[in-house]
HTML snippet that shows the backbone in 3Dmol.js (N, CA, C, O; Angstrom):
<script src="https://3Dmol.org/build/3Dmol-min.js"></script>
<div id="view" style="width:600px;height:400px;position:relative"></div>
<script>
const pdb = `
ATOM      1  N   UNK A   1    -203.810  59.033 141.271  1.00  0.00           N
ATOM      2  CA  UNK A   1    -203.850  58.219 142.509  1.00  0.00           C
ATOM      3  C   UNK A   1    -202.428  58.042 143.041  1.00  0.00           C
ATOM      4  O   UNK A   1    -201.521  57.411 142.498  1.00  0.00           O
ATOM      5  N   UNK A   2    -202.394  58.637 144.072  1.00  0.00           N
ATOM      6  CA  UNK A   2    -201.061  58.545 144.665  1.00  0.00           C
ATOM      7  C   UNK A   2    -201.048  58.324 146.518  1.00  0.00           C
ATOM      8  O   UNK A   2    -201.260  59.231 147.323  1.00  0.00           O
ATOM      9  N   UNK A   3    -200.767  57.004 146.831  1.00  0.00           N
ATOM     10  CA  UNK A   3    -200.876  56.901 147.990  1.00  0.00           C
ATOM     11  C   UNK A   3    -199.520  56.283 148.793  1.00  0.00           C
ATOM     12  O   UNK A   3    -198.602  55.612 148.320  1.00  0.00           O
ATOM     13  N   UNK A   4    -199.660  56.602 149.735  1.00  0.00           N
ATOM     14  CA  UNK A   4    -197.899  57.160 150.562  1.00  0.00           C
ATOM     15  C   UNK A   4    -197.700  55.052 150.394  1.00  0.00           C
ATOM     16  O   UNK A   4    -196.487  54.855 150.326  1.00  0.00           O
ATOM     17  N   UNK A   5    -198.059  54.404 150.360  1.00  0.00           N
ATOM     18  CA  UNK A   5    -197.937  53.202 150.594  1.00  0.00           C
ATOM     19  C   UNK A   5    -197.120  52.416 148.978  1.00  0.00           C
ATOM     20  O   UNK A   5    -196.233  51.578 148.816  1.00  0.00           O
ATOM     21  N   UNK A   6    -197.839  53.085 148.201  1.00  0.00           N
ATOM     22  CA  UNK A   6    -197.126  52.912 146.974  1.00  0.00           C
ATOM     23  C   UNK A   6    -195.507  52.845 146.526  1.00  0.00           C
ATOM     24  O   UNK A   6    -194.641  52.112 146.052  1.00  0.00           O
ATOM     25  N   UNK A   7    -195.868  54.610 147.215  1.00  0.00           N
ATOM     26  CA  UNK A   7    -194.673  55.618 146.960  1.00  0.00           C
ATOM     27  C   UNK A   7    -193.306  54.637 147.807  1.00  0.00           C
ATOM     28  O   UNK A   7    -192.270  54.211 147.297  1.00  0.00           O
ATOM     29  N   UNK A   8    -193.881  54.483 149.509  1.00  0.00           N
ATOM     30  CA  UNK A   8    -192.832  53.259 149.683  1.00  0.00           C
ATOM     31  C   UNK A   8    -192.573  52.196 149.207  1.00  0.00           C
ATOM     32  O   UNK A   8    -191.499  51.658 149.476  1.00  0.00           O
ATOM     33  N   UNK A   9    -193.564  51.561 148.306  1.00  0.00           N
ATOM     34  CA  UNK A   9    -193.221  50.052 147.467  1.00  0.00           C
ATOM     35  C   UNK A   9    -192.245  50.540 146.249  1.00  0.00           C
ATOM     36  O   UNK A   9    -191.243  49.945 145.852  1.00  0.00           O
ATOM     37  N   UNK A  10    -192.803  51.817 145.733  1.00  0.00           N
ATOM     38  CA  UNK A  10    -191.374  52.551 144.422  1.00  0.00           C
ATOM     39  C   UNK A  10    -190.164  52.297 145.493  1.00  0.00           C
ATOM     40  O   UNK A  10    -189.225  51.547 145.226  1.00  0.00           O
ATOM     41  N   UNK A  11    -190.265  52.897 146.550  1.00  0.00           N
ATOM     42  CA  UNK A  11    -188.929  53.555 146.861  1.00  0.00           C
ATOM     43  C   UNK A  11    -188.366  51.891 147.180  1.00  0.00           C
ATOM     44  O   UNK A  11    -187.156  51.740 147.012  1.00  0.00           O
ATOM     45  N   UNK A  12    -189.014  50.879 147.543  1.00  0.00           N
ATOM     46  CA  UNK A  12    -188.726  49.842 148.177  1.00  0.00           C
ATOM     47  C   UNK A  12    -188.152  49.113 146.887  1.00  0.00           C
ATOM     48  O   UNK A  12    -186.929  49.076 146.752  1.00  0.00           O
ATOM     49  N   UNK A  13    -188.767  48.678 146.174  1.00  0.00           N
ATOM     50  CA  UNK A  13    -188.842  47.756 144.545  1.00  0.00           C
ATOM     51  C   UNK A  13    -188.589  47.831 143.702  1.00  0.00           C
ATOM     52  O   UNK A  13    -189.391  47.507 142.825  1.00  0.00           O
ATOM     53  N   UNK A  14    -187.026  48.410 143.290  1.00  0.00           N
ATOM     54  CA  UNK A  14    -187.101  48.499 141.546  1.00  0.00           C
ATOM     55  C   UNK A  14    -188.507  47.513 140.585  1.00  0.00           C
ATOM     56  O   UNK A  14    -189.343  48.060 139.867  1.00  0.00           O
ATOM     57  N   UNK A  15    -188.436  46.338 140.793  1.00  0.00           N
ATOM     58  CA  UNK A  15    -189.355  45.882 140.033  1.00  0.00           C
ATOM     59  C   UNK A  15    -190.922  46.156 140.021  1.00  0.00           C
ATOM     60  O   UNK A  15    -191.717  46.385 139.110  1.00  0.00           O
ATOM     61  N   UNK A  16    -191.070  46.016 141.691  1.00  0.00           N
ATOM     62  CA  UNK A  16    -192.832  46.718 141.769  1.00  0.00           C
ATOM     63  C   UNK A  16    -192.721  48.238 141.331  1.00  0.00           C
ATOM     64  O   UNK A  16    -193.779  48.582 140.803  1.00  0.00           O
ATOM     65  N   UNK A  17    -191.868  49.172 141.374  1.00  0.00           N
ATOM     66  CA  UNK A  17    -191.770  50.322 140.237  1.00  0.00           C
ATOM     67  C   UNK A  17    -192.190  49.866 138.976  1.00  0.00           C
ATOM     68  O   UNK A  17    -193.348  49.935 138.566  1.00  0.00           O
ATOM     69  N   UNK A  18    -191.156  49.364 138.321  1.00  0.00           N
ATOM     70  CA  UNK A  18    -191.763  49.255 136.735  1.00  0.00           C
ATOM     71  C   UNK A  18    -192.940  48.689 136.629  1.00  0.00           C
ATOM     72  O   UNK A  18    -193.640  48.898 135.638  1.00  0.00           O
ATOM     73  N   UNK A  19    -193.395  47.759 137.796  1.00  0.00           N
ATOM     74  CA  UNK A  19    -194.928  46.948 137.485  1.00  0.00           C
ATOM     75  C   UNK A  19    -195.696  48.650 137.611  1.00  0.00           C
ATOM     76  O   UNK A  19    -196.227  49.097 136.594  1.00  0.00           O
ATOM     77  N   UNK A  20    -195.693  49.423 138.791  1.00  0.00           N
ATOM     78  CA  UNK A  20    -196.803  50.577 138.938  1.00  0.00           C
ATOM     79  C   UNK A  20    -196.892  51.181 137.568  1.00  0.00           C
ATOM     80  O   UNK A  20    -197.970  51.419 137.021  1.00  0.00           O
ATOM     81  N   UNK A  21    -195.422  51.481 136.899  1.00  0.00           N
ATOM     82  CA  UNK A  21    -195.496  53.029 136.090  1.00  0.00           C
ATOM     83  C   UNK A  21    -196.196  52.148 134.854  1.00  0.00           C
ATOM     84  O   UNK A  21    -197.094  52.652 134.180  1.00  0.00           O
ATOM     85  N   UNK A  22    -195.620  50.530 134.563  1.00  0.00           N
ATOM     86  CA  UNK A  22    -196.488  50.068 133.325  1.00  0.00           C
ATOM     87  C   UNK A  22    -198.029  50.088 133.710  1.00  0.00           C
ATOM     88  O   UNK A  22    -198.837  50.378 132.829  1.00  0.00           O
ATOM     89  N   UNK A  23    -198.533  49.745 135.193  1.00  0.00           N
ATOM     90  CA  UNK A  23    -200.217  49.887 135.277  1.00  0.00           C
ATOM     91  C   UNK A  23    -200.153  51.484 134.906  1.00  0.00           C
ATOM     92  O   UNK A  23    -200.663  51.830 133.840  1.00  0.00           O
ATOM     93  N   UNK A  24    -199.821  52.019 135.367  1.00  0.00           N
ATOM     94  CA  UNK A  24    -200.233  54.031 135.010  1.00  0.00           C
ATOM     95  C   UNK A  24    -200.196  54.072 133.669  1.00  0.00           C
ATOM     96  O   UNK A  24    -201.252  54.467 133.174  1.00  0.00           O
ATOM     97  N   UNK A  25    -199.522  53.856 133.070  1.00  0.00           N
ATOM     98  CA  UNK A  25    -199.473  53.548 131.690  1.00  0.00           C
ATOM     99  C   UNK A  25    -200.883  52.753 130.937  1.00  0.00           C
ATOM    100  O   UNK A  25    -201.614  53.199 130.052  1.00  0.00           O
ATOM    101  N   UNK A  26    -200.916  52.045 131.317  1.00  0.00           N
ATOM    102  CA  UNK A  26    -202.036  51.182 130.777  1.00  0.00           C
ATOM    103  C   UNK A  26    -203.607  52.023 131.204  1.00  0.00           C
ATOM    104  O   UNK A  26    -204.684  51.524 130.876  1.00  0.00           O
TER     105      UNK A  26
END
`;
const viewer = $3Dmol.createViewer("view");
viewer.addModel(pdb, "pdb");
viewer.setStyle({}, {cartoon: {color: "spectrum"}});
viewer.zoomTo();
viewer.render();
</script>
């Protein structure tokens, strides 16, 4: 699942990054 809205919250959020990659993880 990869949606362009995300991808700007990574590019936006160091922290909402680590929150996504720990949900992908989980």
């Amino acid at each position: 699942k990869n949606t362009p809205e995300r991808i700007e919250l990574k590019k936006f959020n160091p922290i909402l990054r680590k929150m996504t990659v720990h949900k992908e993880i989980k």
